[in-house]
ZAMARGU-4260 file (C-alpha; in steps of 0.2 Angstrom, whole numbers, plus 5000, padded with zeros to 4 digits):
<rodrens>
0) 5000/5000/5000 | 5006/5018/4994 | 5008/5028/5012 | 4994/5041/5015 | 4994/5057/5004
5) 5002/5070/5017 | 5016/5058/5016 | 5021/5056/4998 | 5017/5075/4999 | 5028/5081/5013
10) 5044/5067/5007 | 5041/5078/4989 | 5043/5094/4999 | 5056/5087/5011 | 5046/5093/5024
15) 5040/5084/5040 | 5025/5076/5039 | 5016/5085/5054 | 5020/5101/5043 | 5009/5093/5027
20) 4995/5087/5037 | 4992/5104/5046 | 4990/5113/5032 | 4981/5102/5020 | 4969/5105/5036
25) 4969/5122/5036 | 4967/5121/5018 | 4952/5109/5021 | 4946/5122/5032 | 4943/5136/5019
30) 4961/5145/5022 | 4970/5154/5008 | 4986/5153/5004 | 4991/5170/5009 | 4983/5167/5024
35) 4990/5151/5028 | 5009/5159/5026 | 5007/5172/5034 | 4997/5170/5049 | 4999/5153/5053
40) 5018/5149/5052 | 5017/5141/5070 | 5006/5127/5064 | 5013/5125/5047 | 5032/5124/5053
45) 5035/5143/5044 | 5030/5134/5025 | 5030/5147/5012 | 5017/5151/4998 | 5027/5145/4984
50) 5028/5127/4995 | 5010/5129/5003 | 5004/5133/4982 | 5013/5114/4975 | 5008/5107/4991
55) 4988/5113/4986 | 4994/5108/4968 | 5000/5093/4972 | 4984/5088/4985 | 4972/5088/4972
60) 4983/5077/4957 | 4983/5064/4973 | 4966/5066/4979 | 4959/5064/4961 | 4970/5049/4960
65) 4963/5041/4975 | 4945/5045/4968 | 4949/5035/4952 | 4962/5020/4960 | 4943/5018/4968
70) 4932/5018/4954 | 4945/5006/4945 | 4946/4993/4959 | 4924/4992/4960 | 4926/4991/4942
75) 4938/4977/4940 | 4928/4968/4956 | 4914/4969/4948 | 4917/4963/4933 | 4926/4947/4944
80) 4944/4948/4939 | 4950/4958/4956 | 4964/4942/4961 | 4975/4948/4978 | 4989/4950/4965
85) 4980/4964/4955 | 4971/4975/4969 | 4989/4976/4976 | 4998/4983/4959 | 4982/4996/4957
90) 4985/5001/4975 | 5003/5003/4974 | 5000/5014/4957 | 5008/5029/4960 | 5002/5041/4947
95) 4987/5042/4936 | 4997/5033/4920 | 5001/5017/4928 | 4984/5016/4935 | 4976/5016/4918
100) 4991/5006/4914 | 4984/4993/4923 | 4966/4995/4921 | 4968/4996/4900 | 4965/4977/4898
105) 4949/4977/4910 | 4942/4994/4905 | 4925/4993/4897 | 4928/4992/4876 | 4918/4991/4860
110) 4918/4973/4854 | 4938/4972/4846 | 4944/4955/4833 | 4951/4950/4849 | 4934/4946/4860
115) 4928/4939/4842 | 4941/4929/4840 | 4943/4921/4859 | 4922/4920/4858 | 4924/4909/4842
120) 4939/4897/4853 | 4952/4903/4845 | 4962/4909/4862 | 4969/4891/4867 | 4976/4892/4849
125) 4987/4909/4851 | 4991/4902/4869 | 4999/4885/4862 | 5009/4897/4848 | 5016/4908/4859
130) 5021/4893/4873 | 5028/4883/4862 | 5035/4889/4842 | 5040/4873/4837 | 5022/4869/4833
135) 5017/4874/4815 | 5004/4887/4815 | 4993/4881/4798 | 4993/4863/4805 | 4987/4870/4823
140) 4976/4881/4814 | 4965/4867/4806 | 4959/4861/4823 | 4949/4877/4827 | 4938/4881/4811
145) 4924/4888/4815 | 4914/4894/4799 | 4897/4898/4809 | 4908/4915/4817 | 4919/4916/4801
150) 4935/4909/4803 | 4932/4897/4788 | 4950/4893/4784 | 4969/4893/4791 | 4973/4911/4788
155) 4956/4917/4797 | 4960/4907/4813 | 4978/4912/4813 | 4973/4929/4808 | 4961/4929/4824
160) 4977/4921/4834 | 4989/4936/4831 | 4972/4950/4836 | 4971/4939/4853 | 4993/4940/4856
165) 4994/4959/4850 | 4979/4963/4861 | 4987/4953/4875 | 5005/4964/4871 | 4997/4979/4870
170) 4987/4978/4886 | 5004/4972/4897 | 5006/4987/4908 | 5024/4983/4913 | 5030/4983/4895
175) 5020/4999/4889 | 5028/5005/4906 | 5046/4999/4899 | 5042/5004/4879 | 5035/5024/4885
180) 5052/5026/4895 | 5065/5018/4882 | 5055/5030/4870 | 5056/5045/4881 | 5074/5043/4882
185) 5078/5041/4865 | 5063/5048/4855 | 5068/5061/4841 | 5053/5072/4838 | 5053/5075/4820
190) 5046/5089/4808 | 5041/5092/4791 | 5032/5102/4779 | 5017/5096/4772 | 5017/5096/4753
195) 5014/5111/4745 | 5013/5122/4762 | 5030/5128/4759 | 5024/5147/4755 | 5009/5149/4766
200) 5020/5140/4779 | 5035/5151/4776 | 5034/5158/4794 | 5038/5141/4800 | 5053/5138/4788
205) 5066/5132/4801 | 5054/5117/4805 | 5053/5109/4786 | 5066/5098/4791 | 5070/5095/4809
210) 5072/5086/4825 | 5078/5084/4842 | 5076/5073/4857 | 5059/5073/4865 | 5067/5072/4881
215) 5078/5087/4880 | 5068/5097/4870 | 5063/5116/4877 | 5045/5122/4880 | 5047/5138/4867
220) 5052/5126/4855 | 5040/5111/4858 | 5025/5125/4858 | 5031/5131/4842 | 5032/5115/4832
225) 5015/5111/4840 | 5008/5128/4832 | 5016/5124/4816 | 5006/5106/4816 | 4989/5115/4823
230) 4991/5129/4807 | 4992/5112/4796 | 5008/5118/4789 | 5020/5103/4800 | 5021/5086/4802
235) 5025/5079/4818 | 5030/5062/4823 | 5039/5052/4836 | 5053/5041/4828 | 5071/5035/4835
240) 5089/5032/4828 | 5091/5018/4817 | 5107/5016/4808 | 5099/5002/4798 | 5080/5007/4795
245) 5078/4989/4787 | 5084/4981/4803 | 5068/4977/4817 | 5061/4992/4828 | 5071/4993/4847
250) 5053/4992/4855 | 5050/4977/4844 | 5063/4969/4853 | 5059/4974/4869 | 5041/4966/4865
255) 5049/4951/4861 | 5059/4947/4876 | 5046/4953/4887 | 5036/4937/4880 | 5050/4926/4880
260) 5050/4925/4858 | 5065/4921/4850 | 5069/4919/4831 | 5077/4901/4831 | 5070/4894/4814
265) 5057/4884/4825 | 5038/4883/4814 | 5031/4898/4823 | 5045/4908/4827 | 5043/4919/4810
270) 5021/4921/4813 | 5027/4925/4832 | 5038/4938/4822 | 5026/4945/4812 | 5017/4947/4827
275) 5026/4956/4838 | 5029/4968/4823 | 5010/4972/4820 | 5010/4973/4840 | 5020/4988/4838
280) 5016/4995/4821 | 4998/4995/4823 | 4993/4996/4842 | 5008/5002/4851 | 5018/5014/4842
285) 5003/5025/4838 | 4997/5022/4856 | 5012/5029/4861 | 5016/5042/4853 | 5002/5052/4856
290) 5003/5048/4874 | 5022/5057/4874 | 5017/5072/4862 | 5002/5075/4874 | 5015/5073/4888
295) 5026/5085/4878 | 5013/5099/4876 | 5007/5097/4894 | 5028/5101/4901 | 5031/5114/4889
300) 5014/5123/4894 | 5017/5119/4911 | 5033/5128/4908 | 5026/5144/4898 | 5013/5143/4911
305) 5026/5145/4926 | 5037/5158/4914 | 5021/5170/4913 | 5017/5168/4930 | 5037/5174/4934
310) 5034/5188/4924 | 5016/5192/4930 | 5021/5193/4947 | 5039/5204/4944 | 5027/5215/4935
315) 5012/5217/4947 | 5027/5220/4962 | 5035/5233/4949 | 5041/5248/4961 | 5026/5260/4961
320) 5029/5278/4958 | 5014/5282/4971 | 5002/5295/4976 | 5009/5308/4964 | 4998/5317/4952
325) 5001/5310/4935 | 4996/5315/4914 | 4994/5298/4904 | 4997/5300/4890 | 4989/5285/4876
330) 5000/5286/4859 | 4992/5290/4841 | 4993/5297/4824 | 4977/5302/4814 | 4966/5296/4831
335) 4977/5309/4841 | 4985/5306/4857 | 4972/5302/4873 | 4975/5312/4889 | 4971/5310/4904
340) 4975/5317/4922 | 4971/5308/4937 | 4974/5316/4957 | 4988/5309/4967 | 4972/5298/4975
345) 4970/5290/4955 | 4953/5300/4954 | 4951/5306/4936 | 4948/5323/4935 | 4952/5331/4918
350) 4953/5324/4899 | 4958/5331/4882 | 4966/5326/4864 | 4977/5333/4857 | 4983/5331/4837
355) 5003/5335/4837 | 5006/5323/4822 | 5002/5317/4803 | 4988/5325/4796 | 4984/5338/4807
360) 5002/5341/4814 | 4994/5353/4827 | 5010/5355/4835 | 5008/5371/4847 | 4991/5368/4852
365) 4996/5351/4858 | 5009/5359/4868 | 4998/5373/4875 | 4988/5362/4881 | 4998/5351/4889
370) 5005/5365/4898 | 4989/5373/4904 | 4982/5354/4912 | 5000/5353/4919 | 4996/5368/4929
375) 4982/5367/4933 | 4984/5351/4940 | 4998/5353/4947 | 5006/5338/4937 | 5021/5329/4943
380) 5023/5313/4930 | 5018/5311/4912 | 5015/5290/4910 | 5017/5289/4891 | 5011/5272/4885
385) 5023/5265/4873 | 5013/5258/4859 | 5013/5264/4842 | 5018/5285/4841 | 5027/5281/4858
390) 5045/5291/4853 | 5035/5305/4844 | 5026/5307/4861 | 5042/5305/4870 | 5050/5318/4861
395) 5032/5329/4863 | 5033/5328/4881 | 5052/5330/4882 | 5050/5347/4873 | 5035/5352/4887
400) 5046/5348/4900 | 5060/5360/4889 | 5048/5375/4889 | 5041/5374/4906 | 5056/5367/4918
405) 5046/5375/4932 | 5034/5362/4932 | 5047/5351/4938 | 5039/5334/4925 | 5046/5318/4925
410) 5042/5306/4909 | 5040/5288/4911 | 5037/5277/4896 | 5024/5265/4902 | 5019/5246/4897
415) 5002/5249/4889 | 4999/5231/4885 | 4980/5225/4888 | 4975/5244/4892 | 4962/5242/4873
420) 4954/5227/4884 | 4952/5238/4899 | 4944/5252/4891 | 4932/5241/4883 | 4928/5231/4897
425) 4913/5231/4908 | 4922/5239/4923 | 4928/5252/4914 | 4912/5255/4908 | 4907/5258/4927
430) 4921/5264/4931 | 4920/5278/4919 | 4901/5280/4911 | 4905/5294/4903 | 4920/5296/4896
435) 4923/5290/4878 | 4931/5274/4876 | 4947/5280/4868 | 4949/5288/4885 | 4951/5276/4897
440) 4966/5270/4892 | 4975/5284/4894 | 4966/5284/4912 | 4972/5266/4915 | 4991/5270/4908
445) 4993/5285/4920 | 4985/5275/4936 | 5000/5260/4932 | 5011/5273/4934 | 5006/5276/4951
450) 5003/5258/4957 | 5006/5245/4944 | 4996/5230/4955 | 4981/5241/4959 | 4977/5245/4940
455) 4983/5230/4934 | 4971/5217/4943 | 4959/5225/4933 | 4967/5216/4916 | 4964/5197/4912
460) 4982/5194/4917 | 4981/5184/4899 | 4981/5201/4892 | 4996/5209/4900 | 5004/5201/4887
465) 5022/5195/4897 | 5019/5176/4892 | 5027/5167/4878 | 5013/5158/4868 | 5001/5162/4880
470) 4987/5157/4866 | 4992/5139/4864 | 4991/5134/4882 | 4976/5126/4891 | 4968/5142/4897
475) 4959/5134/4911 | 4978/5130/4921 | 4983/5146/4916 | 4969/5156/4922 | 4971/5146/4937
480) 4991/5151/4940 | 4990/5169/4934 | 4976/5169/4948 | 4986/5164/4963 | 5001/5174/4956
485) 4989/5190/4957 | 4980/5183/4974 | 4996/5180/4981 | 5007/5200/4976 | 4990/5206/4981
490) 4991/5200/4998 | 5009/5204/5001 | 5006/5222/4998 | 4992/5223/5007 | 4976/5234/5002
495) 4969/5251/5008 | 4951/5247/5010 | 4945/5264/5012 | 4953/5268/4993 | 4953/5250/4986
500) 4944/5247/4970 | 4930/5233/4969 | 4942/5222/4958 | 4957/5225/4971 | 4949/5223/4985
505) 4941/5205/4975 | 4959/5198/4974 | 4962/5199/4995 | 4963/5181/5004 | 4944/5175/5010
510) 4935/5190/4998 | 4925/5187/4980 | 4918/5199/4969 | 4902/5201/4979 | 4910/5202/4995
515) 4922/5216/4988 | 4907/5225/4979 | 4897/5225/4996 | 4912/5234/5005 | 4912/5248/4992
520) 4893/5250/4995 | 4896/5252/5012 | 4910/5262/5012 | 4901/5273/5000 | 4885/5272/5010
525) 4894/5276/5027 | 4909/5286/5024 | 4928/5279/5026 | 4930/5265/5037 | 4938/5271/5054
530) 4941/5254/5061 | 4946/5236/5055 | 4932/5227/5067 | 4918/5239/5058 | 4922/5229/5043
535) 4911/5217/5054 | 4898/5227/5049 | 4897/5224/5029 | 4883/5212/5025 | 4887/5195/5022
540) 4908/5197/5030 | 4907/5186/5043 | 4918/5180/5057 | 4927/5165/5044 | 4930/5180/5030
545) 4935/5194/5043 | 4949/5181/5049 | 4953/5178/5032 | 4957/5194/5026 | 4957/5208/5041
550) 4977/5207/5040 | 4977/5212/5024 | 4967/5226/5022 | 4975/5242/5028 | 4966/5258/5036
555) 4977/5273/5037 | 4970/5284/5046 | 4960/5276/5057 | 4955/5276/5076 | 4970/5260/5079
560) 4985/5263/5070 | 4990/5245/5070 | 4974/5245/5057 | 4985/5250/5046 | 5001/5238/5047
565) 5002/5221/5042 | 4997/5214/5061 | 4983/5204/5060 | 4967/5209/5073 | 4968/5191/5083
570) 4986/5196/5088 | 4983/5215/5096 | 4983/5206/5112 | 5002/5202/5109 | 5005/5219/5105
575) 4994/5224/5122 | 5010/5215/5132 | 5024/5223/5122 | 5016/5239/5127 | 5013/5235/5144
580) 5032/5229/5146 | 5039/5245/5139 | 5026/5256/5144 | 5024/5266/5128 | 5008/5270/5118
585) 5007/5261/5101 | 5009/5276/5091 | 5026/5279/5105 | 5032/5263/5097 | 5028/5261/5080
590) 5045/5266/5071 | 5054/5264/5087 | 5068/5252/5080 | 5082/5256/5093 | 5068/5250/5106
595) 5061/5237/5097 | 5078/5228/5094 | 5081/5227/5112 | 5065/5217/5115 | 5067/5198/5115
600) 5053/5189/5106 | 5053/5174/5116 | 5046/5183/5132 | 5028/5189/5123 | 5024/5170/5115
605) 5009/5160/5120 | 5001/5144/5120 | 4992/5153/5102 | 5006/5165/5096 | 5023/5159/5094
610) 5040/5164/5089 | 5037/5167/5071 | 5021/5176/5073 | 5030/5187/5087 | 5046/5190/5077
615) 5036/5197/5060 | 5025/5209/5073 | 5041/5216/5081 | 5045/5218/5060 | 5032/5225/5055
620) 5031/5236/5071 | 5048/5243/5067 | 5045/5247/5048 | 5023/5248/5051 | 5014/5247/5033
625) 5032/5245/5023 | 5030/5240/5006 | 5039/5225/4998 | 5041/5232/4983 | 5057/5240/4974
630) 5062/5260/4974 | 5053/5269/4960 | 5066/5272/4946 | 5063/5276/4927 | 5074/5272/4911
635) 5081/5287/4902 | 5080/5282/4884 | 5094/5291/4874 | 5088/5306/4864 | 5089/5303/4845
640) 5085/5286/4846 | 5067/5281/4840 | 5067/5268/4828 | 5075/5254/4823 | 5086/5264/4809
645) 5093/5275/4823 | 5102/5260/4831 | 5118/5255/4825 | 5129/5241/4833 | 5140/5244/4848
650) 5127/5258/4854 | 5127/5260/4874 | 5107/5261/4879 | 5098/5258/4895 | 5078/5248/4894
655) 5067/5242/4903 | 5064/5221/4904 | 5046/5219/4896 | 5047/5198/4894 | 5058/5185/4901
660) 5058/5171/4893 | 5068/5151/4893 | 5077/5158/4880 | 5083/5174/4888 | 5073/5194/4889
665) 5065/5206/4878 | 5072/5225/4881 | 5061/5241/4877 | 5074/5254/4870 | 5061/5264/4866
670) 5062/5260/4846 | 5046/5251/4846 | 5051/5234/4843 | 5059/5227/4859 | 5078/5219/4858
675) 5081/5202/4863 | 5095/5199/4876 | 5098/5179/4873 | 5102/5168/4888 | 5120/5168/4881
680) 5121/5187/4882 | 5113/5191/4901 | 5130/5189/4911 | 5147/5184/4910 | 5143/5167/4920
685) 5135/5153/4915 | 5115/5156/4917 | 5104/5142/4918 | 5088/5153/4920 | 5086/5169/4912
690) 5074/5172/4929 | 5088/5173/4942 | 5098/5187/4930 | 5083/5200/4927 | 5063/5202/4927
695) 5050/5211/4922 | 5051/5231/4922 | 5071/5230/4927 | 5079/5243/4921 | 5094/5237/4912
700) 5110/5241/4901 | 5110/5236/4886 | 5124/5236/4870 | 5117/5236/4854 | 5125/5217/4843
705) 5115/5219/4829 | 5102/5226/4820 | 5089/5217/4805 | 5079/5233/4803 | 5070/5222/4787
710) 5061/5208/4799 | 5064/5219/4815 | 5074/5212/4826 | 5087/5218/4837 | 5101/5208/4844
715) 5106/5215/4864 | 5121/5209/4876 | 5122/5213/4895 | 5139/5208/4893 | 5145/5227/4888
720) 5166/5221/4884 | 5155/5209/4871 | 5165/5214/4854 | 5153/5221/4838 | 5157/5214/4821
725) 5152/5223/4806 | 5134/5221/4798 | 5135/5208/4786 | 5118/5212/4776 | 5101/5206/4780
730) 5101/5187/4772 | 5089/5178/4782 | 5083/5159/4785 | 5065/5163/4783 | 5063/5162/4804
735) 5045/5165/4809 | 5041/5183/4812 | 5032/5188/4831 | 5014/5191/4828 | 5008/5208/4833
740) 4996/5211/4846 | 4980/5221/4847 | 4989/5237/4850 | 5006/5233/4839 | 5014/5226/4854
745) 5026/5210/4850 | 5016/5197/4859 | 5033/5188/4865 | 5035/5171/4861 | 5050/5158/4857
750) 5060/5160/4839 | 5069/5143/4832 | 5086/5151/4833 | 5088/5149/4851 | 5099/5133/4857
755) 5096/5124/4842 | 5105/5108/4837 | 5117/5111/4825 | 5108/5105/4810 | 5097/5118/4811
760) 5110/5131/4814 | 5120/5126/4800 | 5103/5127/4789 | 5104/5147/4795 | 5116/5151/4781
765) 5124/5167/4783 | 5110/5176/4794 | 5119/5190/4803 | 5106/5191/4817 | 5112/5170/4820
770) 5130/5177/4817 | 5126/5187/4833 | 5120/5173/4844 | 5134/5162/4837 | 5148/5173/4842
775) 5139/5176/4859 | 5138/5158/4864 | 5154/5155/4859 | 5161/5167/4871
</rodrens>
C-alpha cells in the first residue's frame, strides 16, 4: 500500500510530515494561501506560499488519484477479475498513467477481433503458439475452424490468433511502462512540411526539416512546432535512431523478450515475428506516441505557464511611483494622442486630445495644452504608453518639460499592454460612464504609473501580454496560475480598503467579487472605514471572512494605528503586552527600532502566538505598513534614438525588461520593437535561467550586437566588453516573424534560433542576426 497522501506530499517537499497534514487541514478548512503563510507559520512549521501553492497543487493530482484508484478497483471487482495480486499493483500505482496502465486490459471496450476471436475458441490456439514455436501454426490452425463465426480457413483462425497476442502485448502494463520510457529517452521528435505548404507556411521555415530529442527538447520550441502542426503547415512524429532502417524496431525487441520470443528457425518463430511487429506498428507505436506528444505539450505549457506567471508577478510588484499626480498619455497618429489626468488619490479629474502629428500636425496647440492641464493640476509625472507613436510622444513631452522646467515633470514610458481590453471592458464601463472609450486607456496608463498592481488586477492577466505563447496553452491552468500569482502579490502588499477598487479589494485572501462589491457599497453608503472590526459590519463578511482577510486590508488613518500595518486583529493582544512591558503607547512605538531591537521575542509567546508570529510583529512594528516592493526608478531612453534605423551596433542604451523568457529577455529601448537579450548574452557566467539574471520592468544596460531593421529584430548583450562585428547584410533563413498584438505590441513568444541543434543552425546560412547569437555563445 502507497503511504497516505500527506506523506508522499511532505517526502516531495522534504518537509516533515506534521507540517503537510496541518496545512492540508487548514486548507480543508477554507484558508487561503496567503493566509495560511502568513498568519499561521506556528502550525505549518513557517511553509512558504510557493511550497504551501505545490503542496495545494500537488493535493488535488493525489486526491483525484485516489477517487479513480477507487472507481477502477469496484470496476475490475465487479466485473470478477479483482485476484490479491492485481488489487495490490492498482493500490501501489503511484500516478494516474500506471493506473490506467493497469486498468487498460479490463476497461470497458467496443467489441475488438480480439473478444471475436477468443468467443469463436480461437484463444487456446494463440496460447499454444506463443508457449511453444516449434508447433506449425497452419497445421494447429486446422483444429479450430469455425465457419458459423467466420473463421472458415487457416489464415482466418491464425489471423484471429495474432488479434488475441497483439491485444494481449498491447494491454501488458509493465512493457507499455518499459516501451513509453525507452521512447522518452531516446525519441527524436521530427518535423516536416506538408506538401505544398512551403509558402503559406514560410513563417515556420526552420521546421521543414528538423528534430531533436523529446526528452531534452525546450517548451518555446515544443509550443512552436506544435503551432506549426495545429496551422496544418508541419508534420510531427515520434521516431528513434536507426542506423539500419531495414533492421527490426528497438521496441519490437523489447516486445519480444518481454514474451519470451525468439527467432530460432522453429515453425512459429517467424508468425510470432510477424506478430510482435504488427503489436507495435499497429497498436503500440501510435498508442504511444500520442501519449508522449500529449506529455510533451502538457511540460512545455506547464513551463510557459510557470514563465508568465514569473513575469506576471515581477510586474504586478514593479516599484510604484505612488500617490503623485500623474498626465497619461495614450499614443496615436490620425486618432490623436488620449490624455488623461488623474489626482495623486487616482481620481480622474480632467481629459483632452490633442493632434501634434500626421495630418493635422497641430504641434503648438498640443503643447499649449499640455501646459495649461499641467498647471492646473499641478502635474508631477507624464505615463506615456509605449505603443505605436510612443518616441514621437516621447519627444512631445520631452519638449513640454523643455519650455516649462518649472513644472518640475518627470516622463515615464509605460507598458500599455491590455490597456484596449480595459477600456472596453465592463468595469471600465462603470468605472468611467462617461468618458469615451478611447479615453480610458489613457486613464488606466497614468493610474499603472502610480501603482502597477492596483490597476493591473483590473486586466485578464492573459492580456498583459508578458507570456510566451500564451494562446496555445490550456487556458483553464493558466487562468488558474495567473490567479494565485495576482492573489498572492495582492496580499503581500496589502490593500487600503477605504481607497481599494472593487476588483482590488476582490483579489484579498477569504474576499470574491460580491463580498468586495458589498464593501464599496458600504463604504460609499457610510463614509471611510475608521476601524478594521467595523468591517464586521458589511453584509454577508462574517467571522470566517473577517479572519481571512482583516490582516490584509490596511486603514490609514483610522481610530487604531495597528489597522494599518500588516498585524493581524487576533494578535493586538500580543502587542497589548509589548506595550505593557515598555510602557509606551502604540503610536510611541511604531517606528521605534532602537527600542524594538532590544526586546526579546521569546518573552511575549503564547500557548496561540509563537515565535514566528512574534518576530514578524516586532517587524512590522519597526518598519509599520512597509512595502515589499522595489524604489521607484525610470529608464532614460537616449535622445535621437526612435526607431529601429537610429540603432547602430555597439550603441550603449539603458531599457526596461518587458518579457523573460527560457530563452533569455525582451528589452524596450524605446524604438518600438523590443531587443532580445539571449540567455547567452545576460552575464558573464553561466546562466541556467534567464529568471535569476533580470525580470519584468528591470531597468537594464543594454549594448546594441545587431540590427535586421527588414524583419525587425534587434540583437542585445548585457555583457557590455561583448565585441561588435560589422553588419553583414540582411540574408535571412526565413525564421518565423512575432505576431503583433491588438495594440502593435510583439506578443513575446520563442523564435527557432535559440539553442538549436546544430543541424538547424548550420541550415541558418549566413543570417547576421544567428552570426550574433553564434559569436555570443561561443564566448
Amino acid at each position: 500500500m502507497l503511504p497516505p497522501i500527506e506523506h508522499r506530499i511532505a517526502d516531495e517537499l522534504g518537509v516533515p510530515a506534521r507540517q503537510v497534514f496541518s496545512a492540508v487541514k487548514l486548507l480543508d478548512e477554507g484558508a487561503t494561501v496567503p493566509f495560511i503563510s502568513r498568519y499561521r507559520k506556528e502550525v505549518t512549521g513557517g511553509l512558504d506560499d510557493t511550497q504551501l501553492r505545490l503542496l495545494e497543487e500537488r493535493l488535488g493530482y493525489l486526491r483525484e488519484l485516489e477517487d479513480r484508484r477507487s472507481t477502477v478497483i469496484a470496476s475490475v471487482d465487479e466485473q470478477g477479475k479483482l485476484t490479491p495480486a492485481l488489487r495490490a499493483e492498482l493500490e501501489n500505482a503511484d500516478t494516474k498513467q500506471r493506473l490506467e496502465d493497469l486498468y487498460l486490459p479490463f476497461k470497458p471496450k467496443r467489441r475488438t477481433k480480439a473478444q471475436i476471436a477468443r468467443e469463436a475458441g480461437i484463444a487456446p490456439l494463440a496460447e499454444a503458439l506463443l508457449a511453444d514455436p516449434t508447433l506449425t501454426p497452419e497445421v494447429e490452425a486446422a483444429r479450430y475452424l469455425n465457419p458459423e463465426a467466420g473463421f472458415e480457413d487457416a489464415k482466418s483462425v491464425l489471423d484471429g490468433a495474432r488479434q488475441i497476442l497483439m491485444e494481449q502485448f498491447a494491454e501488458d502494463a509493465t512493457l507499455l511502462g518499459e516501451l513509453r520510457n525507452y521512447l522518452h529517452d531516446y525519441g527524436l521528435v521530427r518535423s516536416s512540411v506538408i506538401e505544398g505548404k512551403e509558402t503559406e507556411g514560410a513563417k515556420f521555415r526552420d521546421w521543414f526539416d528538423f528534430q531533436e530529442p523529446i526528452a531534452n527538447m525546450p517548451s518555446h520550441r515544443a509550443l512552436a512546432l506544435l503551432r506549426g502542426r495545429n496551422e496544418g503547415v508541419l508534420r510531427l512524429g515520434l521516431e528513434v535512431e536507426r542506423p539500419d532502417p531495414d533492421a527490426p524496431h528497438p521496441c519490437e525487441g523489447r516486445i519480444a523478450v518481454r514474451f519470451g520470443i525468439r527467432n530460432q528457425g522453429r515453425p512459429a518463430d517467424r508468425w510470432l515475428a510477424d506478430t510482435v511487429r504488427w503489436t507495435w506498428s499497429v497498436k503500440v507505436s501510435l498508442h504511444l506516441e500520442l501519449e508522449l506528444m500529449s506529455e510533451l505539450r502538457e511540460r512545455a505549457e506547464e513551463e510557459a505557464t510557470r514563465v508568465f506567471a514569473r513575469n506576471l508577478k515581477d510586474l504586478l510588484l514593479a516599484a510604484p511611483a505612488g500617490s503623485r499626480t500623474t498626465m497619461g498619455l495614450d499614443p496615436g497618429i490620425r486618432t490623436g494622442v488620449k490624455v488623461a489626468v488623474v489626482d495623486a488619490t487616482g481620481k480622474l479629474v480632467d481629459t483632452a486630445t490633442i493632434y501634434p502629428f500626421e495630418p493635422r500636425r497641430d504641434r503648438e496647440s498640443s503643447l499649449a495644452a499640455l501646459a495649461m492641464l499641467a498647471k492646473k493640476h499641478a502635474v508631477e509625472l507624464i505615463a506615456i504608453g509605449n505603443g505605436t507613436a510612443s518616441r514621437e510622444t516621447d519627444a512631445l513631452a520631452a519638449e513640454l518639460m523643455q519650455r516649462h522646467p518649472e513644472f518640475k515633470l518627470t516622463k515615464v514610458m509605460v507598458s500599455e499592454a491590455g490597456a484596449s481590453v480595459y477600456s472596453a471592458s465592463e468595469l471600465a464601463a462603470r468605472e468611467f460612464p462617461d468618458v469615451d472609450v478611447s479615453l480610458r486607456g489613457a486613464v488606466s496608463i497614468a493610474r499603472r504609473l502610480q501603482d502597477p498592481l492596483a490597476e493591473l488586477v483590473k486586466i485578464d492577466p492573459k492580456s498583459i501580454g508578458v507570456g510566451q505563447y500564451q494562446h496555445d496553452l490550456n487556458q483553464g491552468k493558466l487562468a488558474k496560475s495567473l490567479d494565485a500569482v495576482v492573489e498572492d502579490c495582492v496580499n503581500a502588499v496589502g490593500v487600503d480598503v477605504n481607497t481599494a477598487s472593487a476588483p482590488l479589494l476582490a483579489r484579498i485572501s477569504g474576499l470574491n467579487a460580491t463580498l468586495a462589491g458589498n464593501i464599496v457599497e458600504y463604504r460609499d453608503a457610510n463614509g471611510p472605514f475608521r476601524s478594521r472590526s467595523a468591517l464586521k459590519d458589511v453584509p454577508r463578511l462574517g467571522p470566517k471572512t473577517f479572519e481571512q482577510a482583516a490582516g490584509f486590508l490596511r486603514i490609514q488613518t483610522g481610530d487604531n494605528p495597528l489597522d494599518a500595518s500588516s498585524v493581524h486583529p487576533e494578535a493586538y493582544p500580543v502587542v497589548e503586552r509589548i506595550l505593557a512591558r515598555v510602557q509606551k503607547s502604540v503610536r510611541e512605538l511604531m517606528g521605534n527600532g532602537s527600542m524594538l531591537k532590544s526586546l526579546k521575542p521569546a518573552d511575549f509567546t503564547d500557548d496561540r502566538f509563537g515565535l514566528p508570529t512574534v518576530q514578524d510583529i516586532l517587524a512590522e512594528l519597526e518598519k509599520p505598513g512597509r512595502d515589499p516592493r522595489p524604489e521607484f526608478r525610470t529608464a532614460t531612453f537616449r535622445d535621437g534614438i526612435e526607431t529601429l534605423k537610429d540603432l547602430q551596433p555597439g550603441m550603449l542604451l539603458e531599457g526596461v525588461v518587458t518579457n523573460v523568457t527560457n530563452f533569455g529577455a525582451f528589452v524596450d529601448i524605446g524604438v518600438h520593437q523590443d531587443g532580445l537579450v539571449h540567455i547567452s548574452a545576460l552575464s558573464n557566467t553561466f546562466v541556467k535561467d534567464p529568471h535569476s539574471v533580470v525580470k519584468a520592468g528591470q531597468v537594464v544596460k543594454v549594448k546594441v550586437l545587431e540590427v535586421d531593421v527588414v524583419r525587425k529584430r534587434i540583437a542585445l548583450t548585457m555583457r557590455l566588453a561583448d565585441e561588435v562585428q560589422p553588419p553583414r547584410g540582411d540574408a535571412g533563413s526565413g525564421r518565423p516573424e512575432r505576431p503583433q498584438g491588438p495594440r502593435g505590441n510583439p506578443q513575446r513568444q520563442a523564435r527557432p534560433q535559440e539553442a538549436r541543434p546544430k543541424q538547424a543552425e548550420r541550415s541558418a546560412g549566413n543570417n547576421a542576426f544567428a552570426d550574433a547569437f553564434a559569436r555570443a555563445r561561443k564566448k
